[in-house]
C-alpha positions in Angstrom: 0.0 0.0 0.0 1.5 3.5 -0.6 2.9 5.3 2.4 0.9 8.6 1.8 -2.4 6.3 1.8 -1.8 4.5 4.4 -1.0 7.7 6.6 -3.8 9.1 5.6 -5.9 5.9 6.6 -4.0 5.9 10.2 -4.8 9.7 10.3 -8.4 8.4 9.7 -8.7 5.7 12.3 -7.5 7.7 14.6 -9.8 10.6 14.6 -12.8 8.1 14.2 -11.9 6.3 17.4 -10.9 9.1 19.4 -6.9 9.2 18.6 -6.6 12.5 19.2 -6.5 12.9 22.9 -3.3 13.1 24.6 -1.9 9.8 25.4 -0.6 8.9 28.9 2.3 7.1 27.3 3.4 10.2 25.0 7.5 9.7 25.4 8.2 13.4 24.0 8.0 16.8 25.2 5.8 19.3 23.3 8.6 20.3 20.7 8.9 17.0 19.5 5.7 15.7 19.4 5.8 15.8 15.2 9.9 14.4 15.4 8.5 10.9 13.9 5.5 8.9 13.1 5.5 6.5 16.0 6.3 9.5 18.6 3.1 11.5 16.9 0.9 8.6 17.0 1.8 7.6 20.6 1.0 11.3 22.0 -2.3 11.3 19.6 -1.0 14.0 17.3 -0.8 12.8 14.4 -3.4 14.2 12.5 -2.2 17.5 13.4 1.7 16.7 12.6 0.7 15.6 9.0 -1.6 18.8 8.5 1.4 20.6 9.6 3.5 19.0 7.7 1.6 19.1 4.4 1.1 23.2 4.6 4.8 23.3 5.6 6.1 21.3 2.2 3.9 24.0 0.2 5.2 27.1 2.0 9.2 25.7 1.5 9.3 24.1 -1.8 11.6 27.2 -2.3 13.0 27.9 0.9 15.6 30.6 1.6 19.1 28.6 2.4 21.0 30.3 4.7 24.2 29.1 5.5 26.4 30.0 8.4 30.1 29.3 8.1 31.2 30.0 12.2 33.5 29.1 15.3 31.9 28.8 19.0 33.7 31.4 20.5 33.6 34.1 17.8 32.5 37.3 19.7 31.1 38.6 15.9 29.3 34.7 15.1 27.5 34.5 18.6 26.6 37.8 18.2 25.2 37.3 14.5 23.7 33.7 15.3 21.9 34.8 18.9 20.5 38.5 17.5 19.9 37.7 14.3 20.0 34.4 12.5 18.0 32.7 15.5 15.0 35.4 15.9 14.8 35.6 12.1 14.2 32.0 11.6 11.8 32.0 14.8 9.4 34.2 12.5 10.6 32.8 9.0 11.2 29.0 9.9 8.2 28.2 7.0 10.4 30.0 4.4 13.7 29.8 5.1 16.4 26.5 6.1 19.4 26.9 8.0 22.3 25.5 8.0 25.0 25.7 10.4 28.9 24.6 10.4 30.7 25.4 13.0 34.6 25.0 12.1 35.7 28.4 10.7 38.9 29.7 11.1 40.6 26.6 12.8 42.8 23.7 11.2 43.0 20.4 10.5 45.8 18.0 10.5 45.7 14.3 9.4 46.9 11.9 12.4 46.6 8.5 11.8 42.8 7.9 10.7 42.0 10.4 12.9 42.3 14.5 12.7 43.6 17.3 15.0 42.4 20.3 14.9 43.7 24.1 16.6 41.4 26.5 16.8 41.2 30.4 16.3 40.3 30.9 20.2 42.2 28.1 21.4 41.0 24.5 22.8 37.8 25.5 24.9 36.6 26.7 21.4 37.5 23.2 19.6 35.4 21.4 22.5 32.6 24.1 21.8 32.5 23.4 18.1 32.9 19.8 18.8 30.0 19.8 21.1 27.6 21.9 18.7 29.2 19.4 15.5 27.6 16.3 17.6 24.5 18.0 18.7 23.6 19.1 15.1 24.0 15.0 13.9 22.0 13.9 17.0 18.9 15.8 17.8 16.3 18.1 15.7 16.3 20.8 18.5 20.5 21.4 17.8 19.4 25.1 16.9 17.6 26.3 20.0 20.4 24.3 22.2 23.2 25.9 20.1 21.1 29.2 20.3 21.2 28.9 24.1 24.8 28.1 24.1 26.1 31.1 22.3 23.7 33.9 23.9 25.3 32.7 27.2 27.8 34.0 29.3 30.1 30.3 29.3 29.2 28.9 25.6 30.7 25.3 27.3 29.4 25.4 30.6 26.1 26.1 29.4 25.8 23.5 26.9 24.3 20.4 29.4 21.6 22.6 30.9 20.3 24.1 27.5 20.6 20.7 26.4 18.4 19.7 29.2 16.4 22.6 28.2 15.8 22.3 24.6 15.9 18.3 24.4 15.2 16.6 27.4 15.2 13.3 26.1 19.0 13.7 25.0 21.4 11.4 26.6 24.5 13.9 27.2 26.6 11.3 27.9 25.9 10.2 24.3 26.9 14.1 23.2 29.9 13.8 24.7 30.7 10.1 23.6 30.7 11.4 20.3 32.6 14.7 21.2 35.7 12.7 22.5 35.3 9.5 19.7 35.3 8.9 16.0 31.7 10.0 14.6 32.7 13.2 16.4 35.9 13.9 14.6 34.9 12.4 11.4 32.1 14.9 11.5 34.1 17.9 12.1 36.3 16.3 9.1 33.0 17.0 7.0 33.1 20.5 8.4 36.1 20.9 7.3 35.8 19.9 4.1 32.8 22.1 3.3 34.9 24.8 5.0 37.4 24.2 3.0 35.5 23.9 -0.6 33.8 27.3 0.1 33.9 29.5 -2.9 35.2 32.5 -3.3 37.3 31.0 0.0 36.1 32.3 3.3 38.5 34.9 4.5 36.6 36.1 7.9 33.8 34.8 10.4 30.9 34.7 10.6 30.6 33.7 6.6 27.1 34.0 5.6 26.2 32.1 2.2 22.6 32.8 0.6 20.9 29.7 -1.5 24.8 28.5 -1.3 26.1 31.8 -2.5 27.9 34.2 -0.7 28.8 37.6 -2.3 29.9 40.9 0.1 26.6 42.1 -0.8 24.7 39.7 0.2 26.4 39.7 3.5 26.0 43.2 4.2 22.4 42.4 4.1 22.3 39.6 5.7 24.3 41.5 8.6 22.1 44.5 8.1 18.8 42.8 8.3 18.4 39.0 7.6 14.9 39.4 7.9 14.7 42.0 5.5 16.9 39.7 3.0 15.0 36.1 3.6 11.8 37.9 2.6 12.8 39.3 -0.1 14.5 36.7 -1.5 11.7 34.5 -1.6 9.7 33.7 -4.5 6.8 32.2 -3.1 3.4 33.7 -1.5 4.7 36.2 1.5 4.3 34.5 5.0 2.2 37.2 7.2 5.5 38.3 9.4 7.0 39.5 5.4 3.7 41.5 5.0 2.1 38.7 3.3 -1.9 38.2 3.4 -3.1 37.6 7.3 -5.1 34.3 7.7 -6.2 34.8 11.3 -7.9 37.8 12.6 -6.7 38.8 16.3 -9.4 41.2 16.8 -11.5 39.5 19.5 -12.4 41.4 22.6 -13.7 40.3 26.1 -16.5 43.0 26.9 -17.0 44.3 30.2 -20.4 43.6 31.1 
């Protein structure tokens, strides 16, 4: 049977017999309620994940790709990701995709099958691009933990408790069995590679690419206002937030009586 009909039959099913209430054995927090099928079906969601989903696919057919080429502990990439890359896709998630490689200025050297690397601010920022590296390969809520991470006052120390935060379900000994092993390194390895293959060549941080372009125009903008640059970019009906059409009206009142 094909997939999409047989989704639509469990979406079915489940509304006629009441599959829509909450279950008691939901294994998710709210923000991950539409992560997979089984999860969805086993906190009696699914109807609304798949509605989501299906409006979604319309809206980003030609999503804005944004690309962010940064180091941890870059005063001007945590500045850039926490004020403007994160609050922009809050408001612009259904037309634009982000994508974030956290390497930058530091270097790689074969050892063995293995890799060292050095890093622009020194070790701490290795462990803190490490740390994001395995969080963006493990979990679907990397951006909001890396978010949290880089608007804080310790990028490292705050990384298990906006983990916790973000992801509750997260093993961090898991995180940091990857940091310190192989997937970890061979994943920064990709980082580097895509680092390294970046043209024109990156000469700075944070190194902004637009649809996989970057241009010093199109990162003025993107520094100016990304929100400014995401909608206009995109070719598809305008979102409300971009001054597109509104869909709900807010104005409802509660009279005195």
């Amino acid at each position: 049977m094909n997939c999409a009909v047989l989704l639509v039959l469990t979406v079915w099913f489940g509304s006629q017999c009441g599959g829509n209430a909450l279950s008691s054995s939901c294994p998710a927090p709210p923000s991950e309620w539409c992560s997979s099928m089984d999860t969805a079906i086993q906190c009696g969601v699914l109807k609304h994940c798949l509605l989501s989903n299906v409006t979604r696919s319309h809206q980003t057919e030609n999503a804005v790709e944004v690309g962010l080429y940064y180091e941890s502990l870059c005063p001007g990439c945590r500045l850039f990701l926490a004020e403007m890359l994160f609050p922009t896709w809050l408001l612009l998630n259904e037309i634009m995709s982000v994508s974030l490689v956290p390497y930058g200025n530091a270097k790689e050297t074969p050892d063995g099958q293995k890799y060292v690397y050095e890093c622009q601010h020194g070790e701490q920022e290795c462990l803190g691009n490490m740390i994001e590296t395995c969080l963006l390969n493990m979990t679907r809520m990397a951006f909001p933990i890396i978010f949290c991470m880089e608007s804080s006052t310790d990028v490292i120390k705050s990384a298990q408790s906006c983990a916790a935060l973000y992801s509750p379900q997260l093993n961090w000994d898991k995180v940091m069995g990857c940091v310190k092993g192989d997937v970890g390194n061979q994943l920064m390895h990709q980082n580097a590679l895509m680092t390294e293959a970046l043209n024109p060549p990156h000469n700075y941080v944070p190194w902004i690419t637009i649809n996989g372009a970057h241009t010093e125009d199109l990162q003025d903008k993107a520094m100016t206002s990304l929100f400014t640059l995401v909608c206009s970019m995109y070719k598809g009906t305008k979102p409300a937030a971009c001054g597109g059409p509104q869909k709900t009206s807010y104005k409802t009142y509660c009279h005195n009586k």
